[in-house]
C-alpha positions as CSV (number, residue, x, y, z in Angstrom):
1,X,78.3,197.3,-13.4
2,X,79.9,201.2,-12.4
3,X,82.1,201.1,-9.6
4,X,80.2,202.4,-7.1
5,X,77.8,199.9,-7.2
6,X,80.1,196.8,-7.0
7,X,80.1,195.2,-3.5
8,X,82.8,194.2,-1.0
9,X,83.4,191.4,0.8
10,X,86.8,191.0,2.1
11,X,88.6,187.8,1.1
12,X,88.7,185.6,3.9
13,X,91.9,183.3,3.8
14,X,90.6,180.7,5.8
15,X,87.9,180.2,3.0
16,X,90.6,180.5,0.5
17,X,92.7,178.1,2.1
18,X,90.0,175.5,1.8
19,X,89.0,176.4,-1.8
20,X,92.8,175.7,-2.9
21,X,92.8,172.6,-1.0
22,X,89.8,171.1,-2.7
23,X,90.9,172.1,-6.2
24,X,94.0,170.8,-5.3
25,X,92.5,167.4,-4.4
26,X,90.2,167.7,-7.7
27,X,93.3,168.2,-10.0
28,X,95.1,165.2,-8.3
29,X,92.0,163.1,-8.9
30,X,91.3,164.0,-12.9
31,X,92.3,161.1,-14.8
32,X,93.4,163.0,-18.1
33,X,94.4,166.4,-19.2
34,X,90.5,167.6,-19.9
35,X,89.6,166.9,-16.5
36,X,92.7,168.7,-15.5
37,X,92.0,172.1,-17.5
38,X,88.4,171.6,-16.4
39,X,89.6,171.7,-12.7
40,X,92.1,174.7,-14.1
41,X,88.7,176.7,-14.9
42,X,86.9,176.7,-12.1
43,X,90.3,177.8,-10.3
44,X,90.2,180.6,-12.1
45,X,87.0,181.3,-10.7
46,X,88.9,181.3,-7.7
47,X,91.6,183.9,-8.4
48,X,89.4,185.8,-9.9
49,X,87.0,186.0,-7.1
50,X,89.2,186.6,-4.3
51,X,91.7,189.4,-6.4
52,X,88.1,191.4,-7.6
53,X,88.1,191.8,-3.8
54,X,91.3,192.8,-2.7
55,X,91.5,195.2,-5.8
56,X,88.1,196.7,-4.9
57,X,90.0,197.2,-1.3
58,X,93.3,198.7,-2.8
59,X,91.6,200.9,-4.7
60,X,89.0,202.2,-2.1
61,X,91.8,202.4,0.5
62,X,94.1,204.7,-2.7
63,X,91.0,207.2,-3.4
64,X,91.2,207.8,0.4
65,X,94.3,206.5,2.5
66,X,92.8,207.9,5.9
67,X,89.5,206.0,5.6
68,X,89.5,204.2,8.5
69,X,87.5,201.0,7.0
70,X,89.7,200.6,4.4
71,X,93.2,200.9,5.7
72,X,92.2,198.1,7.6
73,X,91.9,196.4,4.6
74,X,94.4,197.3,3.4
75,X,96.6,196.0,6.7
76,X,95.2,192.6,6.1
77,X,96.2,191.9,2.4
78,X,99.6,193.4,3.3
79,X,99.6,190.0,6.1
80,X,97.5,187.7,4.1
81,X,98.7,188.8,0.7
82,X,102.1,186.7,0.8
83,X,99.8,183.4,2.1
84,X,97.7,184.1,-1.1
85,X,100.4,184.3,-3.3
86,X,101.8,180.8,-1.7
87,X,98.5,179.2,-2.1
88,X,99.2,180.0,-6.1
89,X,102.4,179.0,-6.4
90,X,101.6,175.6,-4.4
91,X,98.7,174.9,-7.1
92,X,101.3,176.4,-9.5
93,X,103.5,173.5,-8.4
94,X,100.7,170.6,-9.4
95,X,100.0,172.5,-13.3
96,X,103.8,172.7,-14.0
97,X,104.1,169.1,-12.9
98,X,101.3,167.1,-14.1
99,X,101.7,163.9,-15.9
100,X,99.2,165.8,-18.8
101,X,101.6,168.6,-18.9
102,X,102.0,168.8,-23.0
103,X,98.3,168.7,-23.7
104,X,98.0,171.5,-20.4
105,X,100.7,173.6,-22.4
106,X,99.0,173.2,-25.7
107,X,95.8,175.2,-24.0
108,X,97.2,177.6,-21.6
109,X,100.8,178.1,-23.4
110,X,104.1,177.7,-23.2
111,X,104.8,181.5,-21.8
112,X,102.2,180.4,-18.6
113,X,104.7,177.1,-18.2
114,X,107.5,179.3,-17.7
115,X,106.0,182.4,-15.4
116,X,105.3,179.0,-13.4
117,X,108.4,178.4,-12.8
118,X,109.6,181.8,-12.1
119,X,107.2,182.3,-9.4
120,X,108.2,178.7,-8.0
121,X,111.5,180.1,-7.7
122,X,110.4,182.9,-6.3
123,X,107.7,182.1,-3.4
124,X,107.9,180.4,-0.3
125,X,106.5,179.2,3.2
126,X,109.9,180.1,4.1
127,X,109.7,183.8,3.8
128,X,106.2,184.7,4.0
129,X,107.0,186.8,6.9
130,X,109.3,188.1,5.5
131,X,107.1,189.2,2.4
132,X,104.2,190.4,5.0
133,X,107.0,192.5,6.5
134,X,108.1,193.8,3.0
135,X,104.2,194.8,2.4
136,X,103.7,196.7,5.1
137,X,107.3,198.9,4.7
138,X,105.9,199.6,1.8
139,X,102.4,200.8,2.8
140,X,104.6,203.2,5.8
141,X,106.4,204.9,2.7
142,X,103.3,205.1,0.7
143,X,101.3,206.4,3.5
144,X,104.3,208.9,4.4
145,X,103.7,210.3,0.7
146,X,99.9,210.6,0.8
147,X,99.9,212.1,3.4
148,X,102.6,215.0,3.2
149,X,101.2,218.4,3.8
150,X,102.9,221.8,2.6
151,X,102.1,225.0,2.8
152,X,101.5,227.0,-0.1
153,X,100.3,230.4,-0.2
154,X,98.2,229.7,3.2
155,X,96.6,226.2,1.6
156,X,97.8,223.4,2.6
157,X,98.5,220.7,-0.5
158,X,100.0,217.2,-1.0
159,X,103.0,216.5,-2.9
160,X,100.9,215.6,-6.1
161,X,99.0,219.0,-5.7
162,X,102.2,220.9,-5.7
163,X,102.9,219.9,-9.7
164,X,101.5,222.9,-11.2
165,X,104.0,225.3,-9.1
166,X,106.9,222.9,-9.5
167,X,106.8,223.6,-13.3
168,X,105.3,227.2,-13.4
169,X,107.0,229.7,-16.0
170,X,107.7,232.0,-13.4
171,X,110.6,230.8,-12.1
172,X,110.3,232.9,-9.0
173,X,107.3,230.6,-8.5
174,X,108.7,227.5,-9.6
175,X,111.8,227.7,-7.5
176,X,110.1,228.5,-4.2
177,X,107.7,225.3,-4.8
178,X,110.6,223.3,-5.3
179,X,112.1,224.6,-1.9
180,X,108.9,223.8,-0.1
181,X,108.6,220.1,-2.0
182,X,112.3,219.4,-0.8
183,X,111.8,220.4,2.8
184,X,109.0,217.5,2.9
185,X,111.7,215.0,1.8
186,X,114.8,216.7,4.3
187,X,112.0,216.8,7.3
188,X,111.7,213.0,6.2
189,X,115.3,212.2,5.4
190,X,115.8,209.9,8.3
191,X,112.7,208.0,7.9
192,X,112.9,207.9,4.2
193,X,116.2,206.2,4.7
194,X,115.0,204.1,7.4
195,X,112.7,202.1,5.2
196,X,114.3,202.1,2.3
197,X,117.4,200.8,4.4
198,X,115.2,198.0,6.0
199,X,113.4,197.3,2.6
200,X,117.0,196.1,1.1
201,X,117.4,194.6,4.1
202,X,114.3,192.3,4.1
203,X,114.6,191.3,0.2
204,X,118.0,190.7,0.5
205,X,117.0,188.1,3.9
206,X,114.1,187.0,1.3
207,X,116.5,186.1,-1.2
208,X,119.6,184.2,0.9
209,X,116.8,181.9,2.2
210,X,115.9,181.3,-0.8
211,X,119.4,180.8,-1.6
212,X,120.3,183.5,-3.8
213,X,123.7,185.6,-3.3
214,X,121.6,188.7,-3.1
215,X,118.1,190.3,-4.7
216,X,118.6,190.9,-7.8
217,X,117.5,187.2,-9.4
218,X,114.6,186.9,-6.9
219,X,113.7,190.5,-8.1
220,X,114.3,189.2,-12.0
221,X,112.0,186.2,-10.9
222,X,109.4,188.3,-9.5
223,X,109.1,190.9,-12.2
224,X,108.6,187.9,-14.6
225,X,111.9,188.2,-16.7
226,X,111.4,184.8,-18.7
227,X,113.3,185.6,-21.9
228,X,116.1,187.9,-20.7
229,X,118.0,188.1,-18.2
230,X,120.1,190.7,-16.0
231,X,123.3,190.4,-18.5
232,X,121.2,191.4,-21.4
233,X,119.8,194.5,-19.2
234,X,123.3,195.2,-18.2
235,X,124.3,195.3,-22.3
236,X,121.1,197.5,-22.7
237,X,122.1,200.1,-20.0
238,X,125.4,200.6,-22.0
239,X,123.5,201.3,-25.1
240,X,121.5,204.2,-23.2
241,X,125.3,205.5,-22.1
242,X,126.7,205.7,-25.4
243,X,123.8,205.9,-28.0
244,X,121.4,207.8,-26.6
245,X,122.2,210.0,-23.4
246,X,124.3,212.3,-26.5
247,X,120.6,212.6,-27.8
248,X,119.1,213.7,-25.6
249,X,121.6,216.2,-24.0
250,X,121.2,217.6,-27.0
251,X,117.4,218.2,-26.8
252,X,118.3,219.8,-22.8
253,X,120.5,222.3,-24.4
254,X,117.9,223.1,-27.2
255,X,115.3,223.3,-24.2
256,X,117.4,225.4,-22.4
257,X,118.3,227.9,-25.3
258,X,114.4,228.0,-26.1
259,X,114.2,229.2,-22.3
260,X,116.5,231.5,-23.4
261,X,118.8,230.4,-19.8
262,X,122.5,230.1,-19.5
263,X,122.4,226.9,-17.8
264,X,119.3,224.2,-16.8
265,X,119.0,224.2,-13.3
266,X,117.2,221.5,-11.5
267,X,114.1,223.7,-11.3
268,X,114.0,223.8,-15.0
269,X,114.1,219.9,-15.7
270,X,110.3,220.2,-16.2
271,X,109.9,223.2,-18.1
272,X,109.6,223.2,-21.8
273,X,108.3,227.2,-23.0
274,X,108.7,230.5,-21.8
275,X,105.1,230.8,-21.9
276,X,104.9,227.8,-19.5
277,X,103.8,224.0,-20.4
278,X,101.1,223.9,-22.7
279,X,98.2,222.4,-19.8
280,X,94.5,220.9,-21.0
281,X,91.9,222.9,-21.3
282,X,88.4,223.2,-19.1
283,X,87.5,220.9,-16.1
284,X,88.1,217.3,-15.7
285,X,85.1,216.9,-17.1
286,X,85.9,218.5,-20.0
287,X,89.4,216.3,-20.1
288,X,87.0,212.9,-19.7
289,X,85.0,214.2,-22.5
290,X,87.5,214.6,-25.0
291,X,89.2,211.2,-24.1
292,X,85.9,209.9,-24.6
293,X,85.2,211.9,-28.2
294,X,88.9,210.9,-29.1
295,X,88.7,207.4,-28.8
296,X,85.5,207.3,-30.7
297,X,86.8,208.4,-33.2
298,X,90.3,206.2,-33.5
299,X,88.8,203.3,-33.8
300,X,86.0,201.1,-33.6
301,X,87.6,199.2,-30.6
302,X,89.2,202.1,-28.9
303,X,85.1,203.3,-29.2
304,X,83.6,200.8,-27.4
305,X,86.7,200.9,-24.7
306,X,85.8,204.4,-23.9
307,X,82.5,203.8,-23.6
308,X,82.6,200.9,-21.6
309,X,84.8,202.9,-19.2
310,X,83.0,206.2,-18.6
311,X,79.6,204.7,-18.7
312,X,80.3,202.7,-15.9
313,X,82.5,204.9,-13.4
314,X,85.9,203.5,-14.2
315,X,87.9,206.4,-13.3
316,X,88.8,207.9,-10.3
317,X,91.4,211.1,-11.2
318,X,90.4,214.3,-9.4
319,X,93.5,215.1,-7.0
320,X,92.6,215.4,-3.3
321,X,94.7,215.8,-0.2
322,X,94.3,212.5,1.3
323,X,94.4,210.0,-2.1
324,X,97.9,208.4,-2.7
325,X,100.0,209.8,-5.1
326,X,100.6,208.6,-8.7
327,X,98.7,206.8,-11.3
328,X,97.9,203.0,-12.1
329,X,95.6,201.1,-14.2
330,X,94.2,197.8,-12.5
331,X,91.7,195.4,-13.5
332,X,88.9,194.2,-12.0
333,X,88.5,190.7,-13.0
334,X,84.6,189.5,-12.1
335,X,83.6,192.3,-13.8
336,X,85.9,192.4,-16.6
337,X,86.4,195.9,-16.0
338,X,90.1,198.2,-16.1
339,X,90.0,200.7,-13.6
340,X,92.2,203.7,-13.8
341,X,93.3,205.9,-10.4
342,X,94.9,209.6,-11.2
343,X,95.5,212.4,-9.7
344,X,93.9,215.6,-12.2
345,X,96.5,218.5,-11.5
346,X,96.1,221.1,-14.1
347,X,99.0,219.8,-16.1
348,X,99.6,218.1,-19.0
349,X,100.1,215.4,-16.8
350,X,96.1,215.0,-16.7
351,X,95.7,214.4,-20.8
352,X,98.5,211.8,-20.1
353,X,96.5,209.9,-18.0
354,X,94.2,210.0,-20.9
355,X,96.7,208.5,-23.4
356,X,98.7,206.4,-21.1
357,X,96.8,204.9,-18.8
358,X,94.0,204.6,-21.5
359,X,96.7,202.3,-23.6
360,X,97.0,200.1,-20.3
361,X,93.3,199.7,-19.9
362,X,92.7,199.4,-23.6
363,X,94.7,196.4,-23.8
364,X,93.0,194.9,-20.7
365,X,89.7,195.2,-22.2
366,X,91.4,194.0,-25.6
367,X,91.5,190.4,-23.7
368,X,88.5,190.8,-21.9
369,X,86.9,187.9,-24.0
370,X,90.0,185.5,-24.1
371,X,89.0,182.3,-22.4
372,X,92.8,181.6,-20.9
373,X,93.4,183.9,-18.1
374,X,97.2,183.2,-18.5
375,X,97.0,185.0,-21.8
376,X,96.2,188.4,-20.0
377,X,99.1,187.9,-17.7
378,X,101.2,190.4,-19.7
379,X,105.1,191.3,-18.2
380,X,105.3,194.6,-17.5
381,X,107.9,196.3,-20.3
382,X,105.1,194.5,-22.9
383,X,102.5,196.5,-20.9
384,X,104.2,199.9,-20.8
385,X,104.8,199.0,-24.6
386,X,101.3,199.7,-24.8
387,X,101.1,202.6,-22.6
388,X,103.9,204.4,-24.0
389,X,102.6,203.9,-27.7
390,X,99.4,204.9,-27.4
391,X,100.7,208.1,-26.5
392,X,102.0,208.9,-29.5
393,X,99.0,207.1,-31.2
394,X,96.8,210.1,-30.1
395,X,98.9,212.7,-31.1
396,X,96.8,214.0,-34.1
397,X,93.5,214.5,-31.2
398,X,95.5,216.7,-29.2
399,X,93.9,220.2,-30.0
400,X,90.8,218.1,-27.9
401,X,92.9,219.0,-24.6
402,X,95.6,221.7,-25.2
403,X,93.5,223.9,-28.2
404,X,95.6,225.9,-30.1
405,X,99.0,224.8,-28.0
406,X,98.2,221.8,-29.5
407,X,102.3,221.2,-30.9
408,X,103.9,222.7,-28.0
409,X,102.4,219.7,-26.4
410,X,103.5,217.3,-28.7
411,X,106.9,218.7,-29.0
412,X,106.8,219.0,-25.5
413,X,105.8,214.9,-25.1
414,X,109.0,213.6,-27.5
415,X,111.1,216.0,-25.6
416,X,110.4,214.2,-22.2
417,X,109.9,210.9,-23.4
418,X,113.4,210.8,-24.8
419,X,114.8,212.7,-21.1
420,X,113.1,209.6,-19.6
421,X,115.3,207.0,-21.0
422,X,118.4,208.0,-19.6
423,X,116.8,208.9,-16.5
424,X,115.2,205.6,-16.2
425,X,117.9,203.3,-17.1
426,X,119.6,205.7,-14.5
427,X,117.2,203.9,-11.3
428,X,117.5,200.8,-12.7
429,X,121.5,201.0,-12.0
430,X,121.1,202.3,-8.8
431,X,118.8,199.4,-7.7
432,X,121.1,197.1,-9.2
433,X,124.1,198.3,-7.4
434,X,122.0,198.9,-4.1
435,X,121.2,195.0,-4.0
436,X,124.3,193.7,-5.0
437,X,125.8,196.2,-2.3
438,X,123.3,195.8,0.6
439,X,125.3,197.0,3.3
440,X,125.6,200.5,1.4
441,X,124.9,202.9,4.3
442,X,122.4,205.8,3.5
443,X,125.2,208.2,2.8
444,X,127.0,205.6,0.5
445,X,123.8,205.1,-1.6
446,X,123.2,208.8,-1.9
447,X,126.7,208.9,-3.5
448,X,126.5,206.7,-5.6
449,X,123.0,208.0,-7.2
450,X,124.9,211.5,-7.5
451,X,127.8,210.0,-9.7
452,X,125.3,207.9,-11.9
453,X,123.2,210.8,-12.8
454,X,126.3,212.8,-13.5
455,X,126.9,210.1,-16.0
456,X,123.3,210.1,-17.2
457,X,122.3,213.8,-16.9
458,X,125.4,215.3,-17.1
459,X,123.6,218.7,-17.5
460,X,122.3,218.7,-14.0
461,X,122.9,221.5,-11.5
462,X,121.2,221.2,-7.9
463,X,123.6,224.3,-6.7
464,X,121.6,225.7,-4.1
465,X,120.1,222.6,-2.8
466,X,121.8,220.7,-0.4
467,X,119.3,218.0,-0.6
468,X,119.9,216.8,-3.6
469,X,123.1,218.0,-4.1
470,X,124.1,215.5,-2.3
471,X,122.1,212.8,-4.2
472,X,118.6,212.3,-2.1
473,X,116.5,212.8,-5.6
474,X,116.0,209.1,-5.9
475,X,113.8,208.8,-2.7
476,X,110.5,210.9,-4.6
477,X,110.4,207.6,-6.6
478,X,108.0,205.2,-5.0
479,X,109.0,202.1,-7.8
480,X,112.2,202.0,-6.1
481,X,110.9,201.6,-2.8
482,X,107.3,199.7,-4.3
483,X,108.2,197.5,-7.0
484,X,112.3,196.7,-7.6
485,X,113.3,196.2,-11.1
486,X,110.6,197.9,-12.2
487,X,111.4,201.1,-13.6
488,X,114.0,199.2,-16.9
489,X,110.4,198.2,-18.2
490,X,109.4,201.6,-18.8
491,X,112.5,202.0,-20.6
492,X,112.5,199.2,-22.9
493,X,109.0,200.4,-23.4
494,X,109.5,203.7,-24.2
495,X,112.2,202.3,-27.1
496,X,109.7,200.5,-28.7
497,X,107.1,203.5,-28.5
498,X,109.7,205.4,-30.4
499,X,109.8,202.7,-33.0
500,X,106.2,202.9,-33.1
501,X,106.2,206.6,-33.3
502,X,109.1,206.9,-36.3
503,X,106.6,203.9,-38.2
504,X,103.1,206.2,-37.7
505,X,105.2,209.2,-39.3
506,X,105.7,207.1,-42.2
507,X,102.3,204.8,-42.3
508,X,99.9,205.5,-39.4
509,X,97.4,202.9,-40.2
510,X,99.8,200.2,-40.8
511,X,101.4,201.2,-37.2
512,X,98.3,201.1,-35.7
513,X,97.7,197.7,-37.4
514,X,100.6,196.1,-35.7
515,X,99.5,198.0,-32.5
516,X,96.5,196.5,-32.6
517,X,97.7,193.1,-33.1
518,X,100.4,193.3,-30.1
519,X,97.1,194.6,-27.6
520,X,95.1,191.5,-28.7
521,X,98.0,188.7,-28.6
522,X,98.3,189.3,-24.8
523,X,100.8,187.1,-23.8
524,X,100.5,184.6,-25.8
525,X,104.2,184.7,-26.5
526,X,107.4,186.1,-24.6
527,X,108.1,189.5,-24.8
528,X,110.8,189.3,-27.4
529,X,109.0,187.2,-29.7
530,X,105.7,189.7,-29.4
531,X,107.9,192.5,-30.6
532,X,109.2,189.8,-33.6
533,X,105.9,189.4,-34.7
534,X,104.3,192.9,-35.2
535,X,107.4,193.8,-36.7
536,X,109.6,195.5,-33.9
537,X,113.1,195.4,-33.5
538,X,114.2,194.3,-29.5
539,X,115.4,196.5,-27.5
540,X,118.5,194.3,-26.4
541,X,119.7,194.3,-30.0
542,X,122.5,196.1,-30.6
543,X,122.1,198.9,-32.4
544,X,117.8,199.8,-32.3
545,X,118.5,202.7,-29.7
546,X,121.2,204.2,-32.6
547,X,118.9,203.5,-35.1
548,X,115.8,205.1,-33.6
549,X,118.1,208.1,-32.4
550,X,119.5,208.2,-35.9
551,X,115.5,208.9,-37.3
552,X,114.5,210.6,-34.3
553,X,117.7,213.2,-35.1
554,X,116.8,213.6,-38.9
555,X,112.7,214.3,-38.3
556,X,113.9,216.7,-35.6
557,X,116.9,218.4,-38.0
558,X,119.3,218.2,-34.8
């Protein structure tokens, strides 16, 4: 069915309520573990039913957050959203327990056992106010993004509208956007910090009732971390320290000698040529097209991906002034459809929405026909894996968007993939220390983000700009304030990409064998074991960021 044609009909939680009782009952009442996974079917049914509809209503309310009908919508998830998810975990409660446990395991799997009992451990009546208040601090920063309004050149754009300028190769240009971007966040400063300061807050209440000494665990359990844990990230961040922020300093100061500059200020962090970015060429139409003609041409399943997609309306990516900012891919369950939500700039940004949120929807669709809905239930550094890969994987189409810039692109893409790493290892650290430090007043925190990217981009010079001189960077990125703990997935992610990207160099089609395989095992196993099996090497071993760097370095002659 497109997406315009599929209907709404907002989730009422009194009718859920009852549902969840009665298969509750049902479960209780089977008298063996077929009756049980019979009962577990038709609560699928369930989920899926009542998540179609509030991910119709998140993504309705994203495409337009002033529509009036739909930020009500959205109001009423953020209250009734925590109640849902306590519904789940009390049926969560009766699956992990029952008496026909092994043969319940033996269909549904042994990783669905254990993101059981993480979200056990992570949900309760207790805090569901709590939660409700969380949601809706989150929807006042969110909103307070959307809807940000500079004035450029007598038009009046958002903050993802403003991209183009930020990175222009007039640095005239570029440095006068970057003013007008930063005035939005100093205008905001005190609110900014307000919410974020009350966000710690709440989590950190969330978490002591829970009885946790602070966030961090409930924000391990929450982000599904079932087979490591925050020593093994800790171990991981050191790796990024000594193995790989040498790396890419290195690739800054190549970057900045190709811009011909005697030092990188923070205006040039995005800017690659003296020519400016490579950027797609035609419409977003055009863009669509050759997403569509590339992924006919990968492979058969990448073909009937696309197809499915753009035949039925599953993409919403033309920037406007009132759509929230950023990118996602969701899925739409009833209709076993991914849906991806962009915002089309003119930058290469747009043909990465084409390569990374494609990976993320591929993979959905990859799983579209799996009977266990547990096995779709992916953690999130698996499903950046996919993201992140696939980028590279459509490297050779690449002329299909940027024409004859076609390797400034790609050398463009390593480039800022390997800048990421540091810089997103870098958020991770700050969360970490901003939870296990929750009285940190606004000026503290600001500090201490400062001296961690001095340790992580020790090329950085804000001179200039008082901003974020004095370390208010970190509040343009909405994972820290939306979704704690978030931001090391990409990370881990982008490691494996990289493994995946030195393997294509050597023998694409057997790299995009094992690719293929990861997409269509799901989560059928934890996250370390996936990599194990398709023949990557964890990130959390000692030694695979040196190693990659170490092949990265020699391709690249550094």
């Amino acid at each position: 069915m497109k997406f315009s044609e599929m209907p709404y009909k907002r989730a009422d939680i009194e009718e859920a309520k009852a549902d969840f009782a009665r298969l509750m009952e049902d479960f209780d009442g089977a008298k063996s573990g077929e009756e049980q996974f019979e009962v577990h079917k038709q609560y699928y049914k369930t989920v899926n039913r009542i998540f179609t509809q509030m991910t119709l209503a998140q993504i309705r309310h994203s495409i337009d957050v002033t529509d009036e009908f739909y930020s009500k919508e959205n109001d009423y998830y953020d209250e009734n959203g925590p109640v849902l998810q306590s519904l789940l975990v009390e049926y969560g409660k009766k699956l992990y327990n029952s008496e026909y446990r092994s043969f319940l395991e033996s269909k549904i799997g042994k990783v669905a056992f254990k993101n059981l009992e993480l979200a056990m451990k992570s949900v309760d009546d207790r805090i569901v106010p709590l939660m409700q208040e969380e949601n809706a601090l989150k929807s006042r920063y969110d909103k307070l993004l959307a809807t940000a309004k500079i004035d450029w050149n007598g038009e009046t754009l958002n903050l993802s509208l403003m991209a183009p300028y930020l990175n222009n190769c007039d640095r005239k240009i570029r440095v006068e956007a970057w003013k007008k971007y930063t005035d939005f966040f100093t205008n905001h400063k005190e609110e900014l910090d307000d919410i974020y300061d009350q966000l710690v807050k709440n989590r950190t209440a969330q978490a002591e009732k829970l009885g946790y000494d602070n966030f961090i665990q409930l924000g391990y359990y929450r982000m599904n971390r079932n087979c490591y844990g925050r020593e093994d990230v800790k171990r991981f961040r050191e790796q990024v320290k000594r193995d790989f922020v040498p790396f890419a300093e290195k690739l800054h100061d190549r970057r900045r000698m190709r811009l011909r500059l005697d030092k990188l200020h923070f205006e040039d962090e995005g800017v690659y040529f003296n020519n400016g970015n490579p950027a797609p060429i035609g419409t977003p139409d055009d863009i669509l097209a050759a997403g569509r003609k590339m992924y006919n041409e990968l492979s058969p399943e990448t073909a009937k991906f696309i197809n499915f997609m753009c035949d039925n309306e599953l993409f919403d990516v033309l920037g406007r002034k009132t759509k929230q900012t950023g990118g996602y891919m969701t899925y739409l369950p009833d209709y076993k459809s991914p849906f991806i939500f962009a915002n089309f700039n003119g930058t290469a940004d747009d043909a990465d929405v084409m390569t990374h949120e494609c990976g993320h929807a591929f993979q959905g669709f990859c799983m579209v026909d799996d009977p266990i809905i547990e096995h779709s239930e992916i953690t999130m550094e698996t499903a950046e894996t996919h993201s992140m890969s696939m980028e590279f994987f459509t490297e050779p189409w690449m002329e299909l968007f940027f024409g004859k810039r076609k390797q400034d692109y790609i050398d463009m893409h390593l480039e800022s993939a390997a800048a990421f790493i540091p810089y997103g290892t870098m958020v991770d650290e700050f969360q970490d220390i901003a939870y296990t430090n929750p009285g940190l007043s606004p000026k503290q925190r600001n500090e201490m983000w400062r001296e961690l990217e001095m340790q992580y981009k020790p090329h950085l010079d804000y001179s200039g700009n008082e901003y974020y001189s004095a370390g208010g960077f970190w509040q343009k990125q909405r994972h820290i304030y939306d979704s704690p703990f978030y931001y090391i997935d990409y990370v881990l992610a982008q490691t494996n990409a990289f493994q995946y990207k030195v393997m294509m160099d050597n023998d694409y089609k057997a790299a995009w064998k094992s690719y293929l395989k990861l997409c269509n095992l799901g989560a059928k196993d934890f996250f370390t074991g996936l990599l194990a099996e398709v023949g990557l090497k964890s990130p959390f071993e000692d030694g695979t960021l040196k190693e990659v760097v170490g092949k990265l370095q020699s391709a690249l002659k550094l």
